[in-house]
C-alpha positions in Angstrom: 0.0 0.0 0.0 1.4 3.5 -1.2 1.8 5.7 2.1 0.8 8.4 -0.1 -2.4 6.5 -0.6 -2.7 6.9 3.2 -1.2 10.6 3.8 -4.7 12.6 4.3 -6.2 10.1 6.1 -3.0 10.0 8.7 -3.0 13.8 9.1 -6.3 14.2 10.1 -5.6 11.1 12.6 -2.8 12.7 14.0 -4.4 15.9 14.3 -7.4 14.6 16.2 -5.1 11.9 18.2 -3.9 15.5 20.1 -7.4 16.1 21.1 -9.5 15.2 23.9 -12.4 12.5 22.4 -15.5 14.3 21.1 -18.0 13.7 23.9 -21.8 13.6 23.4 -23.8 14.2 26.2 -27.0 14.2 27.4 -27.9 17.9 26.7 -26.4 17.2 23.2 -29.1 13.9 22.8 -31.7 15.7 24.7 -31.9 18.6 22.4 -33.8 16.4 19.6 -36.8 16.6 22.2 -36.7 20.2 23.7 -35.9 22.2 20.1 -36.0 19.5 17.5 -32.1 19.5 16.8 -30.4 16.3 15.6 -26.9 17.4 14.8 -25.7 18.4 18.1 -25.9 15.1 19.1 -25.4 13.0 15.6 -22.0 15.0 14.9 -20.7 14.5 17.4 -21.5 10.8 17.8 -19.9 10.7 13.9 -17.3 12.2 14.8 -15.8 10.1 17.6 -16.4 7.0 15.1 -14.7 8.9 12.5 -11.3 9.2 14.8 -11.7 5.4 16.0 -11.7 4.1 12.1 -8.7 7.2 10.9 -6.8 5.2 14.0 -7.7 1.3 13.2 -6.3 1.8 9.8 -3.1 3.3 11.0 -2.6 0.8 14.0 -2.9 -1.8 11.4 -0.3 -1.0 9.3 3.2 -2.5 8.9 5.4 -0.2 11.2 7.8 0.8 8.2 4.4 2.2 6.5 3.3 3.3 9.6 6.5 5.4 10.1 6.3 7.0 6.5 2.5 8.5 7.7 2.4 9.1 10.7 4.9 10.6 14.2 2.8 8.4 16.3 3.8 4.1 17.3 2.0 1.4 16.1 1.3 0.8 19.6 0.5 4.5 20.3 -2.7 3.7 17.6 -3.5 0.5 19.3 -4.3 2.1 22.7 -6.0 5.4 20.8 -8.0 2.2 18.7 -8.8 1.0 22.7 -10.1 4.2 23.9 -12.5 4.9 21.1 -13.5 1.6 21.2 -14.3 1.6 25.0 -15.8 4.6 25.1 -18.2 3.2 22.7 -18.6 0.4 25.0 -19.5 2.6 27.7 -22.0 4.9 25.4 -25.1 4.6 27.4 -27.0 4.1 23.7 -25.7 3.5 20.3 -28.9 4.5 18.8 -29.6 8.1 17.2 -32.2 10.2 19.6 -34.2 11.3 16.3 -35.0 7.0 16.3 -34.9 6.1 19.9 -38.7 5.7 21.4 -38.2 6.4 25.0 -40.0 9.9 24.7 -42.5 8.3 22.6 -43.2 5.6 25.2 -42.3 7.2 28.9 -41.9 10.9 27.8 -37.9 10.6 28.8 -35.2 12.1 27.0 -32.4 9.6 28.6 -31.4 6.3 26.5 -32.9 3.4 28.6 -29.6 1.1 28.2 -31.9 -1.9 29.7 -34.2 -1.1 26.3 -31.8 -0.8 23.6 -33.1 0.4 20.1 -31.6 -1.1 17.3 -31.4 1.4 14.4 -29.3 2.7 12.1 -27.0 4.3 14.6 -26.8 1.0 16.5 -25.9 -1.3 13.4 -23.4 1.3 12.5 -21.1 0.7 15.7 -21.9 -3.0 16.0 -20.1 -3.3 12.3 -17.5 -0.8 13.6 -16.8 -3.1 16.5 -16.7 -5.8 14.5 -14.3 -4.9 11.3 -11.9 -3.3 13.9 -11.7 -6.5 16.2 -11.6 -8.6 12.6 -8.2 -6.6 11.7 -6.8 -6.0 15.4 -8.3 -8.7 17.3 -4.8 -10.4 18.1 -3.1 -7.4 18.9 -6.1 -5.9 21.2 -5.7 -9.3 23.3 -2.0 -8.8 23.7 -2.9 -5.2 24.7 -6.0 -5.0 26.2 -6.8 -8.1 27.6 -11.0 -8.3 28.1 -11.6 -5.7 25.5 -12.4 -8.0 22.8 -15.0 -10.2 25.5 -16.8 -6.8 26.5 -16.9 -5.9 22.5 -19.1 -8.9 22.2 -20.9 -9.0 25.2 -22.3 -5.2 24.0 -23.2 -6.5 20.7 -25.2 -9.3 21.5 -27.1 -7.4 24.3 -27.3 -3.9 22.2 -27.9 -5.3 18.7 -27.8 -10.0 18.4 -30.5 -10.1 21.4 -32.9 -7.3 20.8 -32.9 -8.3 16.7 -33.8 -11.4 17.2 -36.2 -11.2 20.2 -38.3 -8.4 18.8 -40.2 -8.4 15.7 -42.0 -5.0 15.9 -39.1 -3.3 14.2 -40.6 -1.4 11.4 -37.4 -1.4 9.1 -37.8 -5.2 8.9 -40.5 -4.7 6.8 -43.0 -7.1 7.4 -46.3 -5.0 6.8 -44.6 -4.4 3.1 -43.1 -1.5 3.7 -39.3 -1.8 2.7 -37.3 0.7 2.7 -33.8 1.8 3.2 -32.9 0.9 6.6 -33.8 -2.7 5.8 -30.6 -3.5 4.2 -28.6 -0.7 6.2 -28.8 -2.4 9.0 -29.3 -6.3 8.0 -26.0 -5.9 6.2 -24.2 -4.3 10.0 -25.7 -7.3 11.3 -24.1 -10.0 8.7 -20.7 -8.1 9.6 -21.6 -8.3 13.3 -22.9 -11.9 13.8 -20.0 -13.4 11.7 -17.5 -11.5 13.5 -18.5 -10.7 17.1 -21.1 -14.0 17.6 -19.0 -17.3 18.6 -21.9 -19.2 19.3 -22.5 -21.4 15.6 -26.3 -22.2 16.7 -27.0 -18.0 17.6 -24.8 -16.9 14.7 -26.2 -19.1 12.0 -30.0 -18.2 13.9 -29.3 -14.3 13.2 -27.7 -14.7 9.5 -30.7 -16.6 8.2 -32.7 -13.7 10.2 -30.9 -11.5 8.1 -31.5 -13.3 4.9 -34.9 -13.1 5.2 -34.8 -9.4 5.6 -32.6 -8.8 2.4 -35.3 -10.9 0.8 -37.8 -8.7 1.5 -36.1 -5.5 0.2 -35.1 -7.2 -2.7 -38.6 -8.6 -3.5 -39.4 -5.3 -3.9 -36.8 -4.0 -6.4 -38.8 -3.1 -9.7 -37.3 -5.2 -13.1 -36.0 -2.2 -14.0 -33.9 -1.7 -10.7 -34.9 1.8 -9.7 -34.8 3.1 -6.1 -37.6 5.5 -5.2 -35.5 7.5 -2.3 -32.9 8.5 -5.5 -29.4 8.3 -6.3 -28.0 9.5 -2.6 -29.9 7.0 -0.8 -29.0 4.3 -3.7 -26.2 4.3 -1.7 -27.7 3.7 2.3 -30.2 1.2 0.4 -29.6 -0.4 -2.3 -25.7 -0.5 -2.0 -25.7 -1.9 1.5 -27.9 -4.6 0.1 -24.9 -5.1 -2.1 -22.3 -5.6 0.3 -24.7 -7.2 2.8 -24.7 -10.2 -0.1 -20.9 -10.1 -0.6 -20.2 -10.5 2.5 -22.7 -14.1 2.6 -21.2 -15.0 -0.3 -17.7 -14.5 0.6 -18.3 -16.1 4.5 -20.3 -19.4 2.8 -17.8 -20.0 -0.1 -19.9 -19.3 -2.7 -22.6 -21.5 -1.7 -24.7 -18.6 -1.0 -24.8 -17.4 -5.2 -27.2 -14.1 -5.4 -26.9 -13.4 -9.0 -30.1 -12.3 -9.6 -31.6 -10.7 -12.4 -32.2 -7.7 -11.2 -29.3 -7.0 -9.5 -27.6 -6.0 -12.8 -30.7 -3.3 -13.3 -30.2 -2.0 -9.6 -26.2 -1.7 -10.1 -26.9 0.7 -12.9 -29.6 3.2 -11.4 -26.7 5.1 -10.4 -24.9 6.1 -13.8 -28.9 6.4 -15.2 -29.2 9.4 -13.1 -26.0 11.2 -14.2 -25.9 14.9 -15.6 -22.5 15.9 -15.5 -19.4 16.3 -13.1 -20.8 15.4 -9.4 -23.7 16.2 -10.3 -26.9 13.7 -10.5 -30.8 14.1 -10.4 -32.1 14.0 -6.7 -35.4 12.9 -6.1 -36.8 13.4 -2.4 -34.1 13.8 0.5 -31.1 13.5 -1.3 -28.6 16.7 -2.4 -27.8 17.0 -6.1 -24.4 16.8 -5.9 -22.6 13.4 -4.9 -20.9 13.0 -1.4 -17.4 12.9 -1.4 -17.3 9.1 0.2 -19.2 7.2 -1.8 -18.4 3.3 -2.1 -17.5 3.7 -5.9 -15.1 0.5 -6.2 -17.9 -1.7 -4.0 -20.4 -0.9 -7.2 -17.5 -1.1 -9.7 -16.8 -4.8 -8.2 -20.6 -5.7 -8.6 -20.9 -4.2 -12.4 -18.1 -6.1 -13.7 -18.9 -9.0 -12.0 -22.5 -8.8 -13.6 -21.3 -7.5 -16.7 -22.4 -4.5 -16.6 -20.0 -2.4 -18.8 -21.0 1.1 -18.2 -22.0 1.0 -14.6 -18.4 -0.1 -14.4 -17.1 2.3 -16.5 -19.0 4.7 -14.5 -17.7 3.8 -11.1 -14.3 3.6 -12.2 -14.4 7.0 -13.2 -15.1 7.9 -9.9 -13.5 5.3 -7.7 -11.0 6.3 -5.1 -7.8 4.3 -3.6 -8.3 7.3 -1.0 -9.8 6.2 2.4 -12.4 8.9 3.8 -13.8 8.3 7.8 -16.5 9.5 7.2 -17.4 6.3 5.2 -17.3 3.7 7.5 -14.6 1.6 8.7 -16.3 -1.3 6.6 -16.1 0.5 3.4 -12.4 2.3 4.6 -11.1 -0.9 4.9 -12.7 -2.5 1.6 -11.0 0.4 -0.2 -7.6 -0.5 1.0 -7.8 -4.3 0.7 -9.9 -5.4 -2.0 -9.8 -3.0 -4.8 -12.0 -3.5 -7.6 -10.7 -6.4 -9.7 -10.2 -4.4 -13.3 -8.8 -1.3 -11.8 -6.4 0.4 -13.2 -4.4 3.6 -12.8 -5.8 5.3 -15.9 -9.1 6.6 -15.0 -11.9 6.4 -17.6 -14.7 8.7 -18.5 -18.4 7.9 -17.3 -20.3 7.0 -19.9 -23.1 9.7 -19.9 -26.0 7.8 -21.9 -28.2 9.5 -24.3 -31.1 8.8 -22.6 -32.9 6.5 -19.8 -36.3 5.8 -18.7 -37.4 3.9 -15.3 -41.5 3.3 -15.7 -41.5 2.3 -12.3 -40.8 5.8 -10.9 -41.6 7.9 -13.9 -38.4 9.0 -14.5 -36.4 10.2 -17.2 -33.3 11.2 -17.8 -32.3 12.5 -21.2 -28.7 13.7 -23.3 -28.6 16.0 -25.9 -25.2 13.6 -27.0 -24.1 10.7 -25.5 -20.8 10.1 -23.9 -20.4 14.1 -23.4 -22.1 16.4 -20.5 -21.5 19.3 -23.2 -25.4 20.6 -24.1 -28.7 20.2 -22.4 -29.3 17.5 -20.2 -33.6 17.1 -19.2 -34.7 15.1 -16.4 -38.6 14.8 -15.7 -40.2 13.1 -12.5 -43.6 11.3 -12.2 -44.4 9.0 -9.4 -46.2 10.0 -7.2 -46.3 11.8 -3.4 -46.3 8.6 -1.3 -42.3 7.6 -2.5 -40.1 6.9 0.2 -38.4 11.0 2.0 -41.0 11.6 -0.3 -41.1 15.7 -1.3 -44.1 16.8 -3.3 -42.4 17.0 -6.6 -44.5 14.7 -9.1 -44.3 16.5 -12.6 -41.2 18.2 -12.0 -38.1 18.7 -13.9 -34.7 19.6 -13.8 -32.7 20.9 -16.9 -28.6 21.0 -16.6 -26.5 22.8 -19.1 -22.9 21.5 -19.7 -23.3 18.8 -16.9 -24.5 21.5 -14.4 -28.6 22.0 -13.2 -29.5 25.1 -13.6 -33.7 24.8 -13.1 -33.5 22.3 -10.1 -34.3 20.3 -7.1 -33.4 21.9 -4.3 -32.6 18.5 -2.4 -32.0 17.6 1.3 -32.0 19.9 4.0 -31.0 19.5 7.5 -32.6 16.3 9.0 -34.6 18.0 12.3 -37.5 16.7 14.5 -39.8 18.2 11.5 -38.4 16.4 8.7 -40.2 12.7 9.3 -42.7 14.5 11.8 -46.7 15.9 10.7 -45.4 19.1 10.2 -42.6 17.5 7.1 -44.5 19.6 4.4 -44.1 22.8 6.2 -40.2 22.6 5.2 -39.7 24.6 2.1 -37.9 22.0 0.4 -40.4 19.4 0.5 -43.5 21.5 -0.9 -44.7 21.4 -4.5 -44.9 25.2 -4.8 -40.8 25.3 -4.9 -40.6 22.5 -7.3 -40.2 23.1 -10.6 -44.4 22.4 -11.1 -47.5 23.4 -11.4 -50.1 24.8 -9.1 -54.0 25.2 -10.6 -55.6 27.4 -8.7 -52.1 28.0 -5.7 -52.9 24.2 -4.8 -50.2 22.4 -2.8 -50.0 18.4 -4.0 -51.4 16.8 -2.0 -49.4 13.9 -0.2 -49.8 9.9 -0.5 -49.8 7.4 -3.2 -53.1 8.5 -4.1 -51.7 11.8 -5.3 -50.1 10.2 -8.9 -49.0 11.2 -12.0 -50.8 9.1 -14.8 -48.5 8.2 -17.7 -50.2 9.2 -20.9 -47.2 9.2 -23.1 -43.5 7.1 -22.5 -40.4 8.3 -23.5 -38.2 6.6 -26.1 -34.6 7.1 -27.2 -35.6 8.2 -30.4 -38.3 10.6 -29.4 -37.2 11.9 -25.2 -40.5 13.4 -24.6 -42.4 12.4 -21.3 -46.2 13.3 -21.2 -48.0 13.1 -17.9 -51.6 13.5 -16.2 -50.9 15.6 -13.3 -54.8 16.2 -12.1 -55.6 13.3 -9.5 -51.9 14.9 -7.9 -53.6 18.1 -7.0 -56.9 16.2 -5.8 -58.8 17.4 -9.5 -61.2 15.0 -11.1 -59.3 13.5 -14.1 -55.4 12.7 -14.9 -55.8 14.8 -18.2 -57.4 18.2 -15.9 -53.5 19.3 -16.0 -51.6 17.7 -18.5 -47.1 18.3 -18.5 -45.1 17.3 -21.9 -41.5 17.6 -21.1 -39.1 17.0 -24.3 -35.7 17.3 -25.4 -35.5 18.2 -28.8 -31.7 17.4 -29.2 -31.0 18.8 -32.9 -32.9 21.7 -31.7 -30.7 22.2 -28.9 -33.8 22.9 -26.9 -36.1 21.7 -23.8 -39.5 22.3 -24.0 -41.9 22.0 -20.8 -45.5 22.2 -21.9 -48.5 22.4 -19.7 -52.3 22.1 -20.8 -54.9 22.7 -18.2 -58.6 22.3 -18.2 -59.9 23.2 -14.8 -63.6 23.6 -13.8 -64.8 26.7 -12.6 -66.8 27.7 -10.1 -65.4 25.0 -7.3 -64.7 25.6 -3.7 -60.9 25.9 -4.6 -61.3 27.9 -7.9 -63.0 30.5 -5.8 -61.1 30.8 -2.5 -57.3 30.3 -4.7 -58.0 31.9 -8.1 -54.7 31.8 -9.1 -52.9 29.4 -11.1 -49.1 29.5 -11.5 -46.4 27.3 -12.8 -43.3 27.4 -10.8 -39.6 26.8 -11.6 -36.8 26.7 -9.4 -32.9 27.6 -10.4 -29.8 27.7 -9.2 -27.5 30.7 -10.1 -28.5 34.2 -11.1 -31.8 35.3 -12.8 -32.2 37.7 -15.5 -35.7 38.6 -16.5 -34.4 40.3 -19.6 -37.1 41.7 -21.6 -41.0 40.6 -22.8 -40.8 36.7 -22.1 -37.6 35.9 -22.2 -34.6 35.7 -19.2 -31.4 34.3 -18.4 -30.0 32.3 -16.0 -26.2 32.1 -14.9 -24.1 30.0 -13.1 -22.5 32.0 -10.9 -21.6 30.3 -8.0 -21.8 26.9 -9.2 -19.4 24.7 -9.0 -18.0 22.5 -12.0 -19.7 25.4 -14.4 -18.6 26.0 -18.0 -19.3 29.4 -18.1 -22.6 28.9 -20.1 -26.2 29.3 -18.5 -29.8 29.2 -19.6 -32.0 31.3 -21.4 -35.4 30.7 -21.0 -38.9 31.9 -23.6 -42.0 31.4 -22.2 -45.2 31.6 -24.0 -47.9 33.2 -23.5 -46.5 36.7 -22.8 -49.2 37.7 -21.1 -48.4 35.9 -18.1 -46.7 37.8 -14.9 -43.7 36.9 -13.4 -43.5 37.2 -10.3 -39.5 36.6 -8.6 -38.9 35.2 -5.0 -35.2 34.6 -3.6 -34.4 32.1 -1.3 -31.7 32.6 0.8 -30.3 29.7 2.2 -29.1 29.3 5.7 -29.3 25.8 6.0 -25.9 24.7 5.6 -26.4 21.7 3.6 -28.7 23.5 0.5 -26.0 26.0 0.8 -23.1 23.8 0.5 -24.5 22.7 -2.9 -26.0 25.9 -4.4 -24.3 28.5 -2.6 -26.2 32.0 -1.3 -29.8 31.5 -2.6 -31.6 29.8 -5.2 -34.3 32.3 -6.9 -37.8 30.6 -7.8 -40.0 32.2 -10.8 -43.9 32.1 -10.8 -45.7 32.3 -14.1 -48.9 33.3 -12.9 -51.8 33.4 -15.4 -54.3 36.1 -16.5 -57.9 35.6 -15.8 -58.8 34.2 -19.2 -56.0 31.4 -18.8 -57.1 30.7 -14.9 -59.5 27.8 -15.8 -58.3 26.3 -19.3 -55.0 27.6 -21.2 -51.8 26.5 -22.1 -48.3 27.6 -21.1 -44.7 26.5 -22.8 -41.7 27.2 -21.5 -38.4 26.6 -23.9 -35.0 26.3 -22.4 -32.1 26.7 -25.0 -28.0 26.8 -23.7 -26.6 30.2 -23.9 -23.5 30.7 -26.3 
């Protein structure tokens, strides 16, 4: 292993190795019940796991590597690996507050260490525990004598016991409901019960536990492998399904085979939902831009494997021999010691397809050329409001120019107490009216499965135009009340939106909300530069070429009005900068009730 390979990872070790341990506490965890706060708490918490992985990997290194990286012994890591380790140990909950149910139950905002919760949080340290006692274990005995007994004895009451004795927890699924913390956490456990259980009766009792829950998620998988919750939580969902079924295969020998089918459609969703650069189309809670520790060679491992040639290509473009914390010490260590088999030092390009289509979300993604982010890029959303972090953003689209989304989803804000709580749709980012949609007469979508696009025209490659009923979405009578046509016209060099209404008049809501708008969203500065026609430039966003939008808009007649949003929250404003600026089209009277509005998007020079 290269020590430069190593050389960030080691300097943030030895810079935190100086420090005192980060130390949550129970006014940081309490605060998710008094003011609805998660991170207080949650940072913290990732932090301290952060420093115990940055320290496994250098205490497991040959000493002449060792030496190259780092001023601190071999032996000086160990007892920083035994610390962090311990401390974890003595953490009165591994769970995350925002999950835990004590307040729910017992209005209490202290862990109950008698009750533990098993959750995301609490599968993420029982893997910890395990892949660090998997590399170290010899060496922790000769140090630490008992350590490795009390790891165990703190899985199997915290995590082994309570997973197996309960079967009320609602990420297993079993009302049909599968979602994303289904594999997250069965694929901790696999890690967990073949590394920290030494009983063969009670570890082969939770694996096949565990096998049934990977079952379930991916018995729901559509054929055509696409993930509701989008391409950021492909990789919390979806991709620990992945390594949750490497890691039976590789423990039984290959007796446990799970090429399926589909796995070969799921393995690709990610490379479908590419624009350009780091940036992909994000569906409810995820950002548009890629975090900067994804598991690339993990999915470049599974593409090649099931031939899947430009999912491969895809991930190899962005796979790093660079270990990042904040991944995981799973997916640190996987990076290290089993790189993809196919890698090679010359990186290639992603493969940036002309066009795909996924009927089972109603989404399309669309190239003006293939195998180049240069031109316009068009992504249009069906579905419907009942999807998994679901925002109310059926209908919408997102256009990119040069690889880079320009009319947008905003994305994921900052997880609080509101964001899975009744009051979800009061956060900006979730609510229809700053999506790039409609809204007859000012409605809000409303939210459920109920609230559905209705396909009335699919997409091809040769004609990338995407027709959709948006009526029974806003609670109207018929699909075809509001009807969206988004196209890319690639010869053209041109996107147009198209929306058709026939509303009926004279209804409580036509009365009470007479106005009906169309609303997009974008990202960098807004020109409104003369009778229907403005501008929009990248300013401030990263990866830009320089060239923006510029936007006609049909009828004329309509008034623009301009709202600015300027964003505090530190994770919209990480991606987009200062603000994001939304435009409402808002209709004369004689358009209010039946009309017709087209919006065309063209690159600027």
């Amino acid at each position: 292993m290269a020590p430069e390979v190593l050389a960030h990872l080691a300097r943030e070790a030895d810079s935190s190795r100086s420090n005192p341990w980060p130390q949550p506490l129970v006014s940081h965890y309490a605060r998710y019940f008094r003011d609805g706060n998660r991170t207080a708490y949650e940072d913290l918490v990732a932090a301290r796991q952060q420093r115990l992985t940055r320290s496994v990997v250098l205490a497991a290194l040959p000493a002449s590597t060792s030496a190259q990286v780092s001023t601190a012994t071999t032996a000086e890591w160990l007892d920083d690996v035994i610390d962090g380790a311990y401390l974890l140990c003595e953490q009165s909950s591994w769970s995350w507050a925002a999950h835990e149910d004590v307040y729910a139950l017992w209005g209490e905002v202290v862990p109950d260490p008698l009750r533990p919760y098993l959750d995301l949080g609490a599968g993420e340290v029982a893997a910890q525990l395990a892949w660090l006692d998997h590399v170290l274990g010899s060496q922790l005995d000769e140090r630490a004598p008992g350590l490795r007994k009390r790891l165990r004895h703190e899985t199997l009451n915290r995590v082994i016991h309570p997973f197996l004795e309960r079967h009320d927890w609602h990420w297993l699924g079993l009302d049909g409901d599968v979602h994303n913390w289904n594999p997250w956490i069965h694929s901790n456990l696999i890690a967990a019960a073949l590394l920290l259980v030494d009983d063969p009766g009670l570890q082969a009792q939770t694996i096949a536990r565990c096998i049934e829950g990977l079952d379930r998620f991916l018995a729901v998988i559509p054929p055509d492998g696409a993930i509701d919750e989008g391409f950021a939580y492909w990789w919390n969902g979806a991709g620990r399904a992945l390594e949750g079924l490497a890691l039976l295969e590789q423990a039984t020998g290959g007796e446990l085979n799970v090429d399926l089918p589909v796995l070969r459609e799921l393995a690709a969703f990610p490379h479908r939902m590419h624009l350009g650069h780091q940036w992909y189309l994000n569906v409810a809670d995820g950002p548009a831009r890629a975090a900067r520790n994804l598991p690339w060679d993990m999915l470049q491992r599974w593409a090649l494997r099931l031939g899947g040639a430009e999912a491969a290509q895809h991930a190899g473009a962005f796979a790093s021999s660079r270990p990042d914390a904040t991944a995981g010490l799973g997916r640190v260590l996987h990076v290290l010691l089993a790189p993809a088999p196919g890698a090679t030092d010359v990186r290639p390009e992603p493969p940036l397809r002309a066009f795909s289509y996924h009927p089972s979300v109603q989404i399309m993604v669309a190239r003006q050329t293939a195998g180049t982010a240069q031109g316009l890029t068009l992504a249009a959303k069906g579905g419907h409001n009942g999807e998994h972090h679901n925002h109310r953003d059926v209908g919408s689209v997102v256009v990119a120019v040069d690889g880079v989304p320009l009319l947008v989803d905003a994305g994921q804000p900052t997880y609080t107490a509101r964001t899975f709580g009744p009051d979800r749709y009061g956060i900006r980012a979730m609510q229809s009216s700053w999506h790039c949609v409609p809204a007859p007469y000012g409605l809000e979508q409303g939210t459920g499965a109920e609230f559905a696009a209705t396909v009335l025209r699919e997409p091809t490659p040769a004609e990338p135009v995407l027709s959709l009923g948006l009526g029974y979405t806003y609670g109207l009578d018929a699909p075809d009340a509001w009807i969206r046509t988004s196209a890319l016209h690639g010869e053209a060099g041109c996107v147009v939106i198209d929306d058709r209404w026939s509303l009926q008049p004279g209804t409580d809501c036509a009365d009470s909300r007479p106005d009906t708008d169309i609303t997009y969203l974008m990202a960098g500065t807004v020109d409104i530069d003369g009778e229907a026609t403005a501008t929009v430039s990248p300013e401030g966003i990263p990866d830009s070429s320089g060239r923006g939008l510029r936007l006609r808009w049909t009828p004329a007649a309509a008034v623009v009005l301009t709202d600015e949003w300027q964003l505090a929250d530190p994770l919209l404003n990480e991606v987009w900068g200062e603000h994001l600026t939304r435009l409402r089209f808002r209709m004369p009277a004689e358009l209010r009730d039946r009309g017709t509005f087209t919006l065309t998007v063209e690159a600027t020079p």
